[in-house]
C-alpha positions as CSV (number, residue, x, y, z in Angstrom):
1,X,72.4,117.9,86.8
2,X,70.2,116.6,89.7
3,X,68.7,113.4,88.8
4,X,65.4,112.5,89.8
5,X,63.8,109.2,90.5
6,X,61.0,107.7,87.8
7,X,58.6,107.8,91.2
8,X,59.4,111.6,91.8
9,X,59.5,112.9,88.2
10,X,57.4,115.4,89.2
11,X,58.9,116.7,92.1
12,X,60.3,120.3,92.6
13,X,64.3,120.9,92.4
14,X,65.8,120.8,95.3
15,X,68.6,123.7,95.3
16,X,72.4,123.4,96.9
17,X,72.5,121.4,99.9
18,X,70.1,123.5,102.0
19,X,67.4,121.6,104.6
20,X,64.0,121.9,105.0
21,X,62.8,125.5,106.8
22,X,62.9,125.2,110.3
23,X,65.9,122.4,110.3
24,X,69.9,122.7,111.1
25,X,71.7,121.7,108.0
26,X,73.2,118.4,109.4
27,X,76.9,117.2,107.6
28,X,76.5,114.1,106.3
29,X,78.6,111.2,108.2
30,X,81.5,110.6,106.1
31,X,82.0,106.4,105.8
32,X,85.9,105.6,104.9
33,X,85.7,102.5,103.3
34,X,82.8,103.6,101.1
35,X,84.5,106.9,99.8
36,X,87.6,104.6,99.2
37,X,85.2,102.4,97.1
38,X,83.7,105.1,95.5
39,X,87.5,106.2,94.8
40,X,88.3,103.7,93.1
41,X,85.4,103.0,90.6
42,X,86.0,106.6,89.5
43,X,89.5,105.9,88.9
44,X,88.4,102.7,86.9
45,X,85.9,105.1,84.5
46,X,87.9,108.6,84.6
47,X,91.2,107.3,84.0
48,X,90.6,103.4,82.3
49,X,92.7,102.4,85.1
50,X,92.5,98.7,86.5
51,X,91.0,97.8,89.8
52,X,93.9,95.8,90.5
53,X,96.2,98.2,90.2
54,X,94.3,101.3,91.8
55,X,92.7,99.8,94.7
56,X,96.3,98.6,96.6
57,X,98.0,101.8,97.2
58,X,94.3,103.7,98.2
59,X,93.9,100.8,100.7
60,X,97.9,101.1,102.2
61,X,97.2,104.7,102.2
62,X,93.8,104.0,104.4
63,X,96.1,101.6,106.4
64,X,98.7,104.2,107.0
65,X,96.0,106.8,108.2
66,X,95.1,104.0,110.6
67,X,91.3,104.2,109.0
68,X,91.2,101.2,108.3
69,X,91.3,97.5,109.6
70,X,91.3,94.0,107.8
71,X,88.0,93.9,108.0
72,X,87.1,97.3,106.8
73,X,89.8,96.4,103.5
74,X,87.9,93.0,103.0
75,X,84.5,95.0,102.7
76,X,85.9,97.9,100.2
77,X,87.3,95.3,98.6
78,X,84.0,93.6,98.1
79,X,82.2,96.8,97.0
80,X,84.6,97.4,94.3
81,X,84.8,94.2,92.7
82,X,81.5,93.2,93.0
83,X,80.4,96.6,91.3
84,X,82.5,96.2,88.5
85,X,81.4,92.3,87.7
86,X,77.7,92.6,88.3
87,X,77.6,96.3,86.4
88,X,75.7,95.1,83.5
89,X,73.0,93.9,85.8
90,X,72.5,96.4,88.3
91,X,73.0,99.4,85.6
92,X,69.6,97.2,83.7
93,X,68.1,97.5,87.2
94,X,68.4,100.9,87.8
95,X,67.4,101.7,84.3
96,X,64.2,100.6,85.4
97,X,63.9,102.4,88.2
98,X,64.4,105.9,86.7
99,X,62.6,107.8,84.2
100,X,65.3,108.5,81.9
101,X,68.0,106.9,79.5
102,X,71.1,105.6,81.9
103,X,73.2,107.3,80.1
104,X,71.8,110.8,81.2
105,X,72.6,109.8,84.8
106,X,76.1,111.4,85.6
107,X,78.5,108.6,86.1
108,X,79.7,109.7,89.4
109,X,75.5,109.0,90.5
110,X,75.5,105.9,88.4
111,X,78.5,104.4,90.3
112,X,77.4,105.9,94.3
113,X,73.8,104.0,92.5
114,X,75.2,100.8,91.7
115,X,77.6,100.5,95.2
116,X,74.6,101.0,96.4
117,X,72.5,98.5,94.8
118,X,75.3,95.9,94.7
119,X,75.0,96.3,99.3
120,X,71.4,95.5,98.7
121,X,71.4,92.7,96.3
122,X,74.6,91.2,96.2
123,X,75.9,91.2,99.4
124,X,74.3,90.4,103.3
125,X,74.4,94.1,104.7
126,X,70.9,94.6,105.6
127,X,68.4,96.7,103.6
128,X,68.1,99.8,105.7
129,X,71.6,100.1,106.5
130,X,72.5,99.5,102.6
131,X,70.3,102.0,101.6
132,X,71.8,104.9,104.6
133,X,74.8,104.5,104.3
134,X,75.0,104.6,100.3
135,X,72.5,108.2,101.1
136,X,75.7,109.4,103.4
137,X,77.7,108.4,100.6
138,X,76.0,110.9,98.0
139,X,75.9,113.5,100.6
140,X,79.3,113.6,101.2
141,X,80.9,112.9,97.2
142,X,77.1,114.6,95.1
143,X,75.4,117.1,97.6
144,X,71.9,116.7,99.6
145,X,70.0,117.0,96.0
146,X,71.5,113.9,94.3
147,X,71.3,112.5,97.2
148,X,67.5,112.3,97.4
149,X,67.5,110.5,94.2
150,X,69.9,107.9,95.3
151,X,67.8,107.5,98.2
152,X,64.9,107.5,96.0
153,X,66.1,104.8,93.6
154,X,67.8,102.4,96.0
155,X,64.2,102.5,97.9
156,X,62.7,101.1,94.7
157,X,65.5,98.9,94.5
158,X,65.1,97.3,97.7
159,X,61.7,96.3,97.0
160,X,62.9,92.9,95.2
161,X,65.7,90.9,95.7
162,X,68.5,89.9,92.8
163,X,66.6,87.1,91.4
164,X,62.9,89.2,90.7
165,X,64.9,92.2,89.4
166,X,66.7,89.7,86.5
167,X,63.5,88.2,86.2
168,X,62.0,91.4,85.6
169,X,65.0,93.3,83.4
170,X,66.6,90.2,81.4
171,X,64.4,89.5,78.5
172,X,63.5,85.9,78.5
173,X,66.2,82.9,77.1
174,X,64.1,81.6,74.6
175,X,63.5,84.8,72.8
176,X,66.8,86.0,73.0
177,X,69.3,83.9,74.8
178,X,72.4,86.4,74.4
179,X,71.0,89.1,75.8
180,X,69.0,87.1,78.3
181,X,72.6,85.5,79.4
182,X,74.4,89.5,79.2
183,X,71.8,90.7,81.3
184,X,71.6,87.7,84.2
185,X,75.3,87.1,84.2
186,X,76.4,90.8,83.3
187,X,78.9,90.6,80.7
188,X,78.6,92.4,77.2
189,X,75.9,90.6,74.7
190,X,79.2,90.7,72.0
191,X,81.2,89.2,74.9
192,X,78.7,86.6,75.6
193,X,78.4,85.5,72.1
194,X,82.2,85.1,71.6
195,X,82.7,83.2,74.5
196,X,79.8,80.9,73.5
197,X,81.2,80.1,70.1
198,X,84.5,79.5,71.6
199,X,83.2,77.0,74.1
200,X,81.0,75.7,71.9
201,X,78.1,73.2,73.6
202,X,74.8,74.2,74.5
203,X,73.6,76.6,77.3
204,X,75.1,74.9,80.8
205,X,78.3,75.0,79.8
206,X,78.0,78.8,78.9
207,X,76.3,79.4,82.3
208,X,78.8,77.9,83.9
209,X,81.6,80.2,82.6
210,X,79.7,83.1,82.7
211,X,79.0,82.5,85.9
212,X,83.0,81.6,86.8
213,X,83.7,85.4,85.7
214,X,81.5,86.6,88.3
215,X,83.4,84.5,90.5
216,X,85.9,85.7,92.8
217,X,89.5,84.2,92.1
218,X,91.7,82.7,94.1
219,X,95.5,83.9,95.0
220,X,97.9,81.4,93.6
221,X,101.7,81.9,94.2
222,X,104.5,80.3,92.1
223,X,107.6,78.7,93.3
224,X,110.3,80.0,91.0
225,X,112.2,76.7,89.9
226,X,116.0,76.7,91.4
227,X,115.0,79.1,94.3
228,X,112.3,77.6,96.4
229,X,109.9,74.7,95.9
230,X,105.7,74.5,96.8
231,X,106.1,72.7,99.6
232,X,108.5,75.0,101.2
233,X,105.7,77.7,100.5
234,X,103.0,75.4,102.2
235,X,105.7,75.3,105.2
236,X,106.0,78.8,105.2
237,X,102.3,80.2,105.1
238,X,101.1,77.1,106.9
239,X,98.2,74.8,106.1
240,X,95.7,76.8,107.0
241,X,96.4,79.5,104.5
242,X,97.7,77.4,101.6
243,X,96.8,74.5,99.6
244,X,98.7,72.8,96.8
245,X,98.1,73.7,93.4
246,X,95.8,71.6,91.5
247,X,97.6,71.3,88.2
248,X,100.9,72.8,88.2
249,X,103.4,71.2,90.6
250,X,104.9,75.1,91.4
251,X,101.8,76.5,92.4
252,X,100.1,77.2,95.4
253,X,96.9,78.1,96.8
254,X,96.2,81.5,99.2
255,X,93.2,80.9,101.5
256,X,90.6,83.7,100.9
257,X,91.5,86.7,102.3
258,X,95.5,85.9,102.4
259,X,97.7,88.9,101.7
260,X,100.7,87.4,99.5
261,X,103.1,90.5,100.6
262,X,102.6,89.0,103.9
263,X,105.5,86.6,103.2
264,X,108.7,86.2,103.5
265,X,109.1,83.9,100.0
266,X,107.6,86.4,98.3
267,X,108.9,89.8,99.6
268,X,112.4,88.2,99.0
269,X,111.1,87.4,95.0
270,X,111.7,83.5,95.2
271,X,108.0,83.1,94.6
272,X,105.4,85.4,93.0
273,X,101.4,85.9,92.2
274,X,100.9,83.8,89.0
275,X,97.3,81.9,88.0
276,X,97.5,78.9,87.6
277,X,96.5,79.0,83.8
278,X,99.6,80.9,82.9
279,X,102.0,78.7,84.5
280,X,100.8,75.6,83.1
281,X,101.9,77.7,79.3
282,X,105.2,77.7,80.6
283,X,105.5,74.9,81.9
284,X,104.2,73.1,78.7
285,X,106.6,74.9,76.4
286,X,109.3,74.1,78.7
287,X,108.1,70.2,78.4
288,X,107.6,69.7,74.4
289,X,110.4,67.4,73.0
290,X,113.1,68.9,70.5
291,X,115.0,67.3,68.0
292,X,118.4,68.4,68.8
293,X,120.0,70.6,71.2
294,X,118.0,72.7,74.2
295,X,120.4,75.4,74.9
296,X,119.1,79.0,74.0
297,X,115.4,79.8,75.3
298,X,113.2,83.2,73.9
299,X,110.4,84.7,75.6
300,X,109.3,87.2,72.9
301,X,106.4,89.3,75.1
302,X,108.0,88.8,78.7
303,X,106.4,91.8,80.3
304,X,105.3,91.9,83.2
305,X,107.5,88.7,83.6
306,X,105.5,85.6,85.5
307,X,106.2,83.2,82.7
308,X,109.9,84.7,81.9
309,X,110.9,83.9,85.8
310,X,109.6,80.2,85.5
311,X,111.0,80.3,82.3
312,X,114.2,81.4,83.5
313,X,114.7,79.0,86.7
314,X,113.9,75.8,84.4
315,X,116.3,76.4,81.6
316,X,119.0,77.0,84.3
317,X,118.5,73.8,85.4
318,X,118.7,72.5,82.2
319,X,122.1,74.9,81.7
320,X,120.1,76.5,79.2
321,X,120.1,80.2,78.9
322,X,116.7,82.7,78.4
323,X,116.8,85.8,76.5
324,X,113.6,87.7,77.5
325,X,112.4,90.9,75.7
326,X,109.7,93.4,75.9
327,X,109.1,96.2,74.1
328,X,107.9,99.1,76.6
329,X,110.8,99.7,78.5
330,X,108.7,100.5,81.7
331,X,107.7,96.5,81.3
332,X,111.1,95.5,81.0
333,X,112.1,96.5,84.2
334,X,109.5,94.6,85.8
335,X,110.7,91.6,84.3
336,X,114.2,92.5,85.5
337,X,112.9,92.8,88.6
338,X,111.0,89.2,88.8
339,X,114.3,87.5,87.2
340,X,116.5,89.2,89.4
341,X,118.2,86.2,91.5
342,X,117.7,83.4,89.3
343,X,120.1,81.2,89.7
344,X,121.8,80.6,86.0
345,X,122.4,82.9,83.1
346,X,119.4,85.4,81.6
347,X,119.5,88.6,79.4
348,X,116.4,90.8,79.9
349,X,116.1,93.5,76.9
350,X,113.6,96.3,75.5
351,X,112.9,95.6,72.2
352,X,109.9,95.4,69.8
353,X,109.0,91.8,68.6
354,X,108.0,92.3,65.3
355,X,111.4,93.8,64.3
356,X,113.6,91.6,66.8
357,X,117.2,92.5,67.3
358,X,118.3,89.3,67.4
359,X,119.6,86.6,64.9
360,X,116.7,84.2,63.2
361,X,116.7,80.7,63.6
362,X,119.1,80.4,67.0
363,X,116.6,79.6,69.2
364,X,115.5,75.7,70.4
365,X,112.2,77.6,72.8
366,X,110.2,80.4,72.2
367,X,107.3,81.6,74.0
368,X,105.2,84.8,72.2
369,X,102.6,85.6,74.9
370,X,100.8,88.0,72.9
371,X,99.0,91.0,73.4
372,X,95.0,90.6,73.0
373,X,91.8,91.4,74.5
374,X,92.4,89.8,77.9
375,X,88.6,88.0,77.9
376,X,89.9,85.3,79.9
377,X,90.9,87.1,82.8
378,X,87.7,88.9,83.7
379,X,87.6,87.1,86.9
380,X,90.7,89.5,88.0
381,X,89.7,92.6,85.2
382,X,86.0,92.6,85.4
383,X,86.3,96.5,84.3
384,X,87.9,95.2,81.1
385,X,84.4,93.3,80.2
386,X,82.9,97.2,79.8
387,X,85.9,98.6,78.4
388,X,86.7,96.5,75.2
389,X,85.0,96.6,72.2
390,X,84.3,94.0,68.8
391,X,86.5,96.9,67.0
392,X,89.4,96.0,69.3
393,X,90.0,92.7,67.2
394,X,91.1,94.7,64.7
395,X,93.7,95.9,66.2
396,X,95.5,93.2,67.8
397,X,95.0,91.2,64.7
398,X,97.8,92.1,63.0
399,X,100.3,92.6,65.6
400,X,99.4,89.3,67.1
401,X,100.1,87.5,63.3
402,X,103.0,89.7,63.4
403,X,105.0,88.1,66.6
404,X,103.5,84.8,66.0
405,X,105.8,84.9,62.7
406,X,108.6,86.4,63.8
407,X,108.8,83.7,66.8
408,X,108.7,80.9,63.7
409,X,111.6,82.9,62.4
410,X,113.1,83.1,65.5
411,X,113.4,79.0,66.6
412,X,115.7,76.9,65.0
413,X,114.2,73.8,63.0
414,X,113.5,71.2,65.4
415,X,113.1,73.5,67.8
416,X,109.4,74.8,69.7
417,X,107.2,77.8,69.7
418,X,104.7,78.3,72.1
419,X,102.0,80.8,71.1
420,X,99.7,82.0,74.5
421,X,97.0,84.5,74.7
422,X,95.1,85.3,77.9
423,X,91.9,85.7,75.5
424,X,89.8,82.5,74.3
425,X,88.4,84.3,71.5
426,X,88.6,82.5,67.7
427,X,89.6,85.3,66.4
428,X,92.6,85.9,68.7
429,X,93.8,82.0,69.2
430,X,92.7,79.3,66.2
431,X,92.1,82.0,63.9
432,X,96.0,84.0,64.1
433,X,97.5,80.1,64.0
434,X,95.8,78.7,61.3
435,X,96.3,81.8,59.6
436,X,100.5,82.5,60.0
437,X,100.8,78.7,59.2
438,X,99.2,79.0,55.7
439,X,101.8,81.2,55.0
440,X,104.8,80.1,56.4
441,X,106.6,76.7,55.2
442,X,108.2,74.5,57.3
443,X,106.3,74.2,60.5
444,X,103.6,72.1,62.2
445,X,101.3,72.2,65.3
446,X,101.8,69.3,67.9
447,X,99.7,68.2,70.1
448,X,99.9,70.1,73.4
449,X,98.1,68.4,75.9
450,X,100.5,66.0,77.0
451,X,102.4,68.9,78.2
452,X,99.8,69.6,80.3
453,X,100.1,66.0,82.2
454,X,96.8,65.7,84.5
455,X,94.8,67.7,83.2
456,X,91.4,67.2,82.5
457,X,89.0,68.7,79.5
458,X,91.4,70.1,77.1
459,X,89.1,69.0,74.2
460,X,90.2,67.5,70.8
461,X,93.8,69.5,70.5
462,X,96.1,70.4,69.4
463,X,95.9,73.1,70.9
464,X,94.5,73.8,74.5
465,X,92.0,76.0,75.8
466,X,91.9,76.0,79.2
467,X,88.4,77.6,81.2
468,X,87.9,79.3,84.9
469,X,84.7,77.1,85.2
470,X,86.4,74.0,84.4
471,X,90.1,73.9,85.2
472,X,90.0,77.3,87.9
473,X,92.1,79.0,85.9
474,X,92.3,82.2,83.8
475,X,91.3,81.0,79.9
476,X,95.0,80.6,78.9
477,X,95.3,79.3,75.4
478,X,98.6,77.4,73.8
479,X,99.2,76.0,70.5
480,X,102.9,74.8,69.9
481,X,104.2,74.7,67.1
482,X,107.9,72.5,65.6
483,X,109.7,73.8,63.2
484,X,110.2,71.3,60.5
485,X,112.8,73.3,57.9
């Protein structure tokens, strides 16, 4: 295919990657950190693989080759990320700027298209050299041809800034807010509208967490309990690249830019990369009162195994124990790895949580961290916004109803469960709850947020919901739940 821009329509082909008569064929100037960029986003749509996971090794490979400086990372970085969040947007911008249906342009030219756009509208890099060095770019991954219609388009593009494109592209809030708000703050309309209803309020408050997503977040380490503390992290990466948590009294902040494997305390696993959000679920289980004894802790979804090391260090102070399981066996072994050097007495198995090896009723805590969308961490996932759809509900439904009995089964009476999802959507939080306790005797929710000492807007209860835009954390929601008989 070679694309053509809605100005050129009209133009003649142009054939292989031949000049014009008369002139040398000149190689195009091959720009590391933007192939590496352009790398990666294929990765992302090839293979659904996650930024986060593909962009590390390609940038320790660049390293390696000695292509690459911190400066050079930071900006590749950049181009990834900030494609992925602000797809929605530039794809509606670029839509207008061609003559045919987006989804006619090959994906390869729609992602060297929207790295380019994101250069001209979302970041400083001046115009000219935006527009060049995205035109190498497609010389070097599409050929001369496709090339020319990059160049085309991004010259159209560069005619407006961010703000007159949206105003342009988004159709206006008062005829249809959803898609206005999908459009300007480039997340999914069905995405929009299920965030909405789970916030609830009118349109700032939806703004605002829109807006969070687009946001990028900040590194936050963990002090694993019984092997180091915060403030011997602060000591460690010194004050100019770390700041104290602001609700968890484990956590700390990286400065922008701060490379956690560049420490000691975490190299050596006695801290590890865990939001903020997630550690305040752990923590809260760890802190609900029992009726009766606190020896024998469950962590029913441990993988990759954040919350099963915090877990793990605070019930060994307590002389507790904590059984953690996970079903995919690869999983496991991570959270082997992250409780490897706790001080007290664990068990890490493989096992499937809906048909649990273990006896019911014998534990006083369990945590069931289930498995769900993930739509309150598309500040670290911002693919993820693209990749799921309304039908994916449907799926984890039934599994998530599924572990959320089996952990009732699983605690003793008197004891606590604590039921998490990284997703704030009804249908994966209130909805599984209310649901599972209709049919199940013998338990009660409790209210959570005094577990969560400090902590501002956590609403009626009682459960919590905690939000990016408000508390700077992923949206981690908790209900806990006693078991009365």
């Amino acid at each position: 295919m070679n694309d053509q821009p809605a100005s050129s329509s009209n133009s003649p082909r142009t054939k292989g990657t031949q000049g014009k008569p008369g002139k040398p064929h000149r190689r195009p100037k091959k720009d590391p950190v933007r192939i590496l960029a352009f790398e990666a986003l294929r990765a992302v749509d090839e293979r659904d693989a996650y930024a986060n996971l593909v962009l590390p090794p390609l940038l320790r490979k660049a390293r390696a080759k000695g292509d690459f400086d911190n400066r050079d990372a930071a900006l590749a970085t950049e181009l990834v990320y900030g494609t992925l969040r602000r797809q929605g947007t530039y794809d509606a911008i670029v839509a207008a700027c061609i003559d045919r249906p987006l989804r006619e342009v090959d994906p390869p030219v729609l992602d060297v298209l929207n790295l380019g756009v994101h250069q001209l509208l979302g970041t400083r890099i001046p115009t000219h050299a935006a527009v060049s060095a995205s035109v190498e770019l497609a010389r070097v991954v599409l050929g001369d041809g496709r090339a020319k219609f990059v160049n085309a388009v991004l010259r159209k593009v560069s005619q407006h800034d961010l703000d007159a494109w949206v105003e342009r592209v988004a159709p206006p809030y008062d005829e249809d807010p959803e898609d206005h708000l999908a459009v300007v703050h480039s997340h999914p309309r069905w995405v929009v509208s299920a965030l909405w209803d789970s916030l609830g309020g009118g349109r700032a408050g939806i703004e605002d967490l829109l807006e969070a997503d687009n946001e990028r977040p900040e590194v936050t380490l963990v002090a694993r309990p019984g092997r180091t503390t915060a403030e011997a992290i602060l000591a460690e990466v010194g004050e100019e690249s770390g700041l104290p948590g602001r609700w968890s009294p484990y956590a700390v902040r990286l400065a922008e830019g701060g490379e956690p494997g560049s420490f000691d305390v975490v190299r050596s696993g006695r801290a590890g990369v865990q939001d903020e959000g997630s550690q305040l679920v752990a923590l809260a289980l760890a802190n609900a009162p029992l009726d009766g004894p606190d020896e024998k802790w469950l962590d029913g979804c441990a993988g990759p195994g954040g919350k099963a090391a915090m877990l793990a260090g605070l019930a060994s102070q307590r002389g507790a124990t904590l059984l953690a399981s996970e079903k995919q066996p690869h999983r496991a072994g991570l959270v082997a790895k992250a409780l490897d050097g706790n001080p007290g007495p664990y068990q890490v198995i493989a096992a499937d949580g809906t048909r649990p090896p273990w006896r019911p009723g014998v534990f006083d805590r369990v945590l069931m961290d289930v498995p769900c969308t993930g739509l309150g961490a598309l500040r670290r996932r911002p693919e993820a916004r693209w990749r799921r759809r309304p039908e994916d509900l449907d799926g984890f439904g039934p599994l998530q109803r599924s572990l959320l009995r089996t952990a009732l089964e699983s605690v003793r009476v008197g004891g606590v469960v604590g039921y998490a999802t990284c997703s704030p959507h009804l249908a994966e939080t209130r909805a599984v709850v209310d649901d599972v306790l209709k049919g199940f005797a013998g338990a009660e929710l409790i209210d959570a947020r005094p577990m969560l000492e400090g902590v501002p807007g956590l609403g009626e209860g009682p459960d919590v919901q905690l939000w990016p835009h408000l508390h700077g954390t992923d949206a981690m929601y908790l209900a806990l739940i006693r078991r009365t008989s």
